[in-house]
N, C-alpha and C positions, 0 to 999 in steps of 0.2 A: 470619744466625747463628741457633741452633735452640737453645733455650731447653726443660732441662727443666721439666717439672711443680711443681717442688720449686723450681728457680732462678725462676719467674714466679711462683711463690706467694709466694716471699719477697719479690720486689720491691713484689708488689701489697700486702703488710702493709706496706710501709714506705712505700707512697704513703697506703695506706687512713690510717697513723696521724696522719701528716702533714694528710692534708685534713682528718681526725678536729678535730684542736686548731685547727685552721682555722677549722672551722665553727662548734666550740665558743666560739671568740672573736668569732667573728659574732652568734652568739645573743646575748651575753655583750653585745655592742656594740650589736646592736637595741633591749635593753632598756633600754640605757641611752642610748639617742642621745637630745639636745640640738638645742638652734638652733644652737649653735657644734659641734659636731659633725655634722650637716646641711651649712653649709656648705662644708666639705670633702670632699662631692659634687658642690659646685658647684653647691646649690641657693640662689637669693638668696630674702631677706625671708623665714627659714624657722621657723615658730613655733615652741614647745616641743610634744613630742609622747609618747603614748604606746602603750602595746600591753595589750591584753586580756591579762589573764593566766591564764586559763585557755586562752585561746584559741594561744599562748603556748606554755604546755604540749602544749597536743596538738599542736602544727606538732615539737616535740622528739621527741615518741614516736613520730610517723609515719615521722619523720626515721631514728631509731634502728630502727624495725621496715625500714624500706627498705635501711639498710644489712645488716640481718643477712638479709634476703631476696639483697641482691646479692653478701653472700657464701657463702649456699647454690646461689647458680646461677653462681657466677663459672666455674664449669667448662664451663657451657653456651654456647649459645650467646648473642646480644646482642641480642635483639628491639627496645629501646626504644633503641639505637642505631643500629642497622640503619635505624631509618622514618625519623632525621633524615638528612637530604640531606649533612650536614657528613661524615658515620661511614659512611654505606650503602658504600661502594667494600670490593670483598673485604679488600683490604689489611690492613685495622681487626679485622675476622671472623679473620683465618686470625692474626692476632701478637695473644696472648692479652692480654700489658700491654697494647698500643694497646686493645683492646678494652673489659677493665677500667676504662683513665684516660679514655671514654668515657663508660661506663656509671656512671661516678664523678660526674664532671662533669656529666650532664644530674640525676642525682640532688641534687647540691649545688646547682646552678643551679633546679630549680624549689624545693628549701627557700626558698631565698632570695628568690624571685619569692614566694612563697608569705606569707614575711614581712614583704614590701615592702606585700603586701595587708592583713595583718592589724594598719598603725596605723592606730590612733586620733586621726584627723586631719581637717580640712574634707580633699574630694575633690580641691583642687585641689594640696594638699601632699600628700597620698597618693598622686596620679598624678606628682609631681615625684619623691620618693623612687622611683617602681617605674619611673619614666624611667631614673634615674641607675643606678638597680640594674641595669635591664636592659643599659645601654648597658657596665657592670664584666662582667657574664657574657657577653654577647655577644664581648668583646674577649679573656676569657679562658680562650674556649676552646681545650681541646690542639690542635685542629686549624689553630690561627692559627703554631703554634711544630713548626720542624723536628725538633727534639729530641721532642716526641709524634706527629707526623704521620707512619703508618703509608702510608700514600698519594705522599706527597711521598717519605718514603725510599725505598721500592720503587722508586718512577719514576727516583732520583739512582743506583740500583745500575744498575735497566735500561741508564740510558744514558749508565752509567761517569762520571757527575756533570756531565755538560753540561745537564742540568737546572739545576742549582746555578748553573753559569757562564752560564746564559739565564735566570736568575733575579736574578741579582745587575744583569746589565747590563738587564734590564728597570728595577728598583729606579732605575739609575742615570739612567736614561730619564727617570720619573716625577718624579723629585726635580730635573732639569732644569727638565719641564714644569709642575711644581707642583701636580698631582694626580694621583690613582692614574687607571688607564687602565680604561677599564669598556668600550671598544672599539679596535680599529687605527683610530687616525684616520687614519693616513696614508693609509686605503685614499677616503678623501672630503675634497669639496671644494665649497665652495659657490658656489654659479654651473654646476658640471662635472656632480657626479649628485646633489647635494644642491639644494632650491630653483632647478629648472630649467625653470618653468612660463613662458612664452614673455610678455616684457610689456617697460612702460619706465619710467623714473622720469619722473615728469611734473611733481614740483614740490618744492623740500628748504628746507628751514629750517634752523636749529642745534639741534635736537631729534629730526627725523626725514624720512622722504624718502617721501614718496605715490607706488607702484606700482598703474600702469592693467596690465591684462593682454590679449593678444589674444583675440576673441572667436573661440571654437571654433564656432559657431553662424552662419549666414546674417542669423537678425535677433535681436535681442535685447529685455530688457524696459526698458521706460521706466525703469522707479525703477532709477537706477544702486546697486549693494549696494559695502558698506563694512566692512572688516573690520580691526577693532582687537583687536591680539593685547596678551600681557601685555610688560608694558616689562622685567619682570624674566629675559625669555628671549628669545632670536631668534627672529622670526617664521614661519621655514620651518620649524616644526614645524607647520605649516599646509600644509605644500609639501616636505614629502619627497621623497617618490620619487611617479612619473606615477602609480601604482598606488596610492595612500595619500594626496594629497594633496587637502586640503581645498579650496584652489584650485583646483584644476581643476577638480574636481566642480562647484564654484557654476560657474565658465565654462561646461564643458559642460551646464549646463544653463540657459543661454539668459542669463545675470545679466552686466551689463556694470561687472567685478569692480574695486576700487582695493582696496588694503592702506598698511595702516602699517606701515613698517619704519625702528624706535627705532633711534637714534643710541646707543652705547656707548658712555655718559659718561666722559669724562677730566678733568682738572683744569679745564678751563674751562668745565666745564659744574655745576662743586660747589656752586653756587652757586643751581640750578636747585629753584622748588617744586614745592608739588603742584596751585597756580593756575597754574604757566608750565606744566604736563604737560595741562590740561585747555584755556585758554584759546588757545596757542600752539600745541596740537597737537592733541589731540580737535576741539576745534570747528572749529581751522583746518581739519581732512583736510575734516568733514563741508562747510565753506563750498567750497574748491576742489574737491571732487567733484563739490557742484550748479554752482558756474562753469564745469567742464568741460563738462559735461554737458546741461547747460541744465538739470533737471529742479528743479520746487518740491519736490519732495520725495524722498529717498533711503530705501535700507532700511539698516538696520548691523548687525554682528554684535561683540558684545565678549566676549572670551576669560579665564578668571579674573579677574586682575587689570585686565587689560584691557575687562572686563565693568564692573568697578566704576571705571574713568575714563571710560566712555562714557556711564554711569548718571548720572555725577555732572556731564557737559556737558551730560546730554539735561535734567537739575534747572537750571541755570545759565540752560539756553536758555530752559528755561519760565518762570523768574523773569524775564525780559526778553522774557516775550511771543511767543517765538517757539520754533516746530513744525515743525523741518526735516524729522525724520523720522520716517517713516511707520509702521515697525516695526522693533522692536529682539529680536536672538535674546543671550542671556546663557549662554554658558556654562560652569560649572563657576565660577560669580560668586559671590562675597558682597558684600549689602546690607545685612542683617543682620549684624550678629557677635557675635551671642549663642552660636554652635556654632559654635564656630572647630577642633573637634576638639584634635589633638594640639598644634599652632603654642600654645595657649592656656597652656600648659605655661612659655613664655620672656617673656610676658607680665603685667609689673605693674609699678604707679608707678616703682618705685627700676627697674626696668630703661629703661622709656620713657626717665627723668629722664637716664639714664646716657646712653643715643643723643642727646637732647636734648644736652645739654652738649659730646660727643665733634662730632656732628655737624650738630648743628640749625642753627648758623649760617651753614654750609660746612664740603664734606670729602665725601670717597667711602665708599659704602656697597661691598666691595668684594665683584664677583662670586664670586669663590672662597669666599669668606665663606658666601657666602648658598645656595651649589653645597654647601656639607661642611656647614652645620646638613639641608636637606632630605635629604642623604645619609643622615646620621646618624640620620634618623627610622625609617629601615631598616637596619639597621650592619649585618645578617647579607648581606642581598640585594645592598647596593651600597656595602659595604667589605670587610668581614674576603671576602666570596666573591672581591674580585678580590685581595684584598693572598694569600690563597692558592695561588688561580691563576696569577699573574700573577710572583709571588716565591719560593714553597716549589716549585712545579711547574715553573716556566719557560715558562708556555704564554704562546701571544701571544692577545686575548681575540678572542672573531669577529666579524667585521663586521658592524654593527649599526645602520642610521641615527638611530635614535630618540638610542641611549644616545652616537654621537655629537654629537648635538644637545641630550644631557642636560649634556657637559661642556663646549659653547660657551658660559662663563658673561660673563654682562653686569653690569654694575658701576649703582650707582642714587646720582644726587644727592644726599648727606645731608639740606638742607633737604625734599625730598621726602619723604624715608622717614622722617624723625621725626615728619612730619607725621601721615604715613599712621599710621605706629602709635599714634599717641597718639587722634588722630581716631575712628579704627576699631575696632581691635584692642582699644584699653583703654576707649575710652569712650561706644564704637558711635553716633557723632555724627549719622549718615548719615540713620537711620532715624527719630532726633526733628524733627519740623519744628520748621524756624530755629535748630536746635542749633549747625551748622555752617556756618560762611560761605567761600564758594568765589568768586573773583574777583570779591569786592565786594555776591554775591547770596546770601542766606539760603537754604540747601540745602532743600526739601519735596516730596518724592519723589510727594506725592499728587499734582503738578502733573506727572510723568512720566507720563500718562496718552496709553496709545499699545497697540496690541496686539503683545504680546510672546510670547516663545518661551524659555520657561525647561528647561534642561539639567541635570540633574547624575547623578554618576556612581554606584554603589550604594555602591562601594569605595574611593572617596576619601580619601585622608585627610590632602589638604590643605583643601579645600574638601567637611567631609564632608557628604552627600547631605540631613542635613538644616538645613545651613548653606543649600544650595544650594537647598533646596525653601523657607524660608522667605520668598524675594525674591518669593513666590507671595500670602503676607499682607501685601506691602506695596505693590506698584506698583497701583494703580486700575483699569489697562483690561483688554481682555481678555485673557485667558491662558490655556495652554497651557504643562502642564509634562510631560517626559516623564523618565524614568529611564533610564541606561546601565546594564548591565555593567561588571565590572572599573571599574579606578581613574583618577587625575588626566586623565592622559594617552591610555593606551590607551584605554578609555571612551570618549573623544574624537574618536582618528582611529581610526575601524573602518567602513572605507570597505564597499559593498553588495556589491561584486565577493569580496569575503574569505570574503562566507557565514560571519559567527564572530561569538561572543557571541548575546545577544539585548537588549533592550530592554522597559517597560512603558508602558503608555500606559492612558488611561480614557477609555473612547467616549463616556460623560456630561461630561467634563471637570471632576467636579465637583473643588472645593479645598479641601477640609475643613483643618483648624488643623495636624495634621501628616502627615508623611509616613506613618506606620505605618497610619494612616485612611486616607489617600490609595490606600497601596498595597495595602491591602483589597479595594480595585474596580477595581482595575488589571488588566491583563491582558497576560499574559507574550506576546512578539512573537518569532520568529524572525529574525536577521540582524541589521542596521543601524537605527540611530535617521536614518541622513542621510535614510532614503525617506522616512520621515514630515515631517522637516521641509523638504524640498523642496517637499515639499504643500503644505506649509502657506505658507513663501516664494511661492512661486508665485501664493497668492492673495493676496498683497500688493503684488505687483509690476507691478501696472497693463498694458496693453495692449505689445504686442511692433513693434517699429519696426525699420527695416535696421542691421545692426549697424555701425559706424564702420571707417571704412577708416583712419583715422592715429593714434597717440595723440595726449592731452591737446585742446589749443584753439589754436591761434594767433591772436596772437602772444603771449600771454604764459603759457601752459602747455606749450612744448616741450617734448619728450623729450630728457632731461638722459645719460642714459646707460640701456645697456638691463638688463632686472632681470639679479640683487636687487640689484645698487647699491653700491654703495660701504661703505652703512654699518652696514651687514647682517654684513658680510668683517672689521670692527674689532675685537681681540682688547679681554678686558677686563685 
């Protein structure tokens, strides 16, 4: 339909007056918001707050000169429209409303941002408000609703509305499977092209199942290496695909590989702590790896979370005397949780107390749960992009392993995760000696004294880079810290063959108090961070011996079934 200049003028004055009084009662409402008005954002324990009021004023004048600027150009074209990713599609450009309720929208949306900045509040209630704000504009924008999605309806004329009807029955899909689809799962499967690295289970418990892998290598190194991933994800994000998989790579390069692959807690597991995560299954992998193996001593590697339960056995073990192993790589860990980044945000007493109560005694911490808050930390990138795609367009999303293995969510013990949070998160126990008692031993990181391999990402922000570099001022021995590219994940697996990204390092190794010092004398690297730390592996891995022709030990380390196992494949 073609729309004169006159009929889209008018429509756009009776959007513009509309959002007008809209916004007006937002100012209206900033000014005056409360701790009872706070928390119907959904912000808890929110104090009384205020706003500059000059400061105030000029976010209203800016406000009022931006709109009178966008309705001298409303005839033009839509530049600050155009560069977001949500608007850029011609569709928005050539239908002048769509363009306009764009141009509208990112206008009101950074007021808003803008005011979210200007309380007068500690930082930690000023980042909770510009959470909450962000997460109301992010959700309301036109391009989330068919009725403004310039894009979406061109595509429902294209194809005489089976967009719509592959829209709807997508929707129907999702609301089956209980999350939006951010890839075709159906195009993978684990064990077939997902986690296909050639190995066997060699030994399971009711927590998790130890995977030896076949040696790609004629002989191998003495220190068998060990890899503990986080419990709050599946472990084949280690082991994608042959081309990406961090597994192999240690195989291929000479290391005679075991992993931990977490059980997917269900009701008989609710009951489980954060001493039965460490004593039962940290320490247990690291003991059956040296009984298969013969070896006094092992390497390990721990992954986030799984960084900070290997940290927290390799404390347990020192308190009892004993130095299994040899060297530990940590990556993308927190020891520290003083810079928790954004997570720090859902964090304080009344919420801990509140897990505490719901599920400290027993009860599931539930995967999906814990899958839609990290979503959420990104609403533009990994929701309203696919609730668009996937329901206004009718696309089906493309095949993706990662972001399939982003929505295979794993469920965590409640006594575990109150623990963790309360420990950690709110009262960063870890890093006082004898703050924290862990299977009967006073937790003192100074006795984790081993030479280490510290990771993190630049763009994190789960574990942000100077969460990640402070594990650097607290372990004792030597160390090596290097920095990734990009974020959590990708940062991670950026295997050498890919040629992408780059990485920093510092040839004096020196470890000044922060990162920003650190990254001073660093020096920008081409490619993968894996070359470097293979180096570095390597010289810890003690002399090279025939690599084993069977898994595990007989007789009492058989191959139980061949990988990943049984409980790797458990839905949460």
């Amino acid at each position: 339909m073609q729309h004169s200049p006159e009929d889209w003028a008018q429509s756009a004055q009776q959007f513009q007056k509309a959002l007008n009084e809209r916004m007006g009662k937002a100012f209206a409402s900033f000014q005056n918001l409360e701790a009872g008005q706070a928390a119907s954002l959904g912000l808890p324990d929110m104090p009384q707050i205020a706003f500059d009021a000059e400061k105030l004023t000029a976010l209203q004048q800016d406000y009022l000169k931006s709109v009178s600027d966008l309705w001298q150009h409303m005839m033009a074209a839509h530049p600050q429209a155009a560069s977001d990713r949500r608007f850029s599609s011609q569709a928005w450009a050539k239908n002048p409303v769509a363009g306009f309720t764009a141009e509208n929208y990112l206008l009101n949306a950074r007021a808003l941002m803008e005011m979210a900045d200007a309380v007068q509040a500690d930082a930690k209630t000023r980042s909770r408000i510009r959470f909450a704000v962000e997460q109301w504009v992010a959700a309301a924008a036109p391009s989330n609703f068919l009725a403004f999605n310039a894009e979406a309806q061109q595509k429902a004329i294209e194809t005489r509305g089976e967009s719509i009807s592959l829209g709807l029955k997508n929707l129907l899909h999702d609301m089956q499977q209980g999350h939006v689809s951010m890839t075709d799962e159906s195009l993978f499967e684990v064990g077939r092209n997902v986690a296909t690295t050639e190995g066997a289970v060699v030994f399971e418990n009711e927590l998790f199942q130890l995977i030896e892998y076949k040696p790609l290598t004629a002989k191998v190194f003495e220190k068998p290496f060990l890899l503990v991933p986080p419990c709050i994800n599946k472990f084949y994000i280690l082991d994608l695909q042959p081309d990406n998989s961090l597994i192999r790579h240690c195989v291929a390069q000479g290391h005679r590989t075991f992993v931990v692959s977490w059980r997917n807690p269900d009701t008989s597991l609710s009951h489980k702590t954060w001493d039965n995560y460490i004593e039962d299954a940290a320490i247990k992998a690291i003991e059956v790896t040296q009984q298969i193996t013969g070896a006094k001593t092992i390497n390990a590697l721990g992954f986030c979370v799984g960084g900070t339960i290997l940290c927290t056995a390799l404390a347990v073990l020192a308190a009892r005397g004993k130095k299994p192993v040899s060297s530990a790589t940590f990556l993308t860990t927190l020891l520290d949780f003083t810079d928790t980044g954004i997570l720090d945000l859902f964090i304080d007493e009344g919420f801990v107390k509140y897990r505490e109560t719901e599920m400290g005694q027993g009860g599931l911490m539930k995967g999906q749960d814990l899958a839609s808050t990290f979503s959420f930390l990104r609403p533009n990138d990994l929701v309203w992009n696919y609730v668009v795609g996937n329901y206004l367009k009718g696309e089906t999303p493309p095949a993706f392993d990662l972001l399939y293995w982003n929505s295979d969510s794993t469920n965590l013990p409640g006594p575990f995760y109150a623990w963790y949070l309360r420990n950690t998160y709110l009262e960063n126990k870890l890093v006082k000696p004898g703050a924290a008692q862990v299977c009967g031993e006073k937790i003192d990181l100074r006795k984790v004294d081993l030479p280490v391999y510290i990771y993190g990402s630049r763009e994190d922000h789960i574990v942000p880079i100077g969460g990640a570099y402070a594990s650097t001022q607290v372990l004792p021995g030597p160390k090596r810290f290097v920095m990734g590219a990009s974020g959590h994940i990708a940062g991670v697996i950026n295997p050498p063959a890919k040629k992408k990204r780059n990485y920093w390092v510092r040839s004096d190794n020196k470890l000044p108090k922060t990162p920003d010092a650190w990254l001073n004398g660093a020096k920008e690297m081409p490619g993968s961070w894996w070359t470097d730390w293979s180096d570095w592996l390597k010289g810890h891995a003690g002399k090279q011996i025939p690599a084993p022709k069977t898994y595990g030990k007989a007789p009492k380390f058989k191959a139980v079934e061949a990988a990943p196992g049984r409980y790797v494949k458990q839905k949460a």
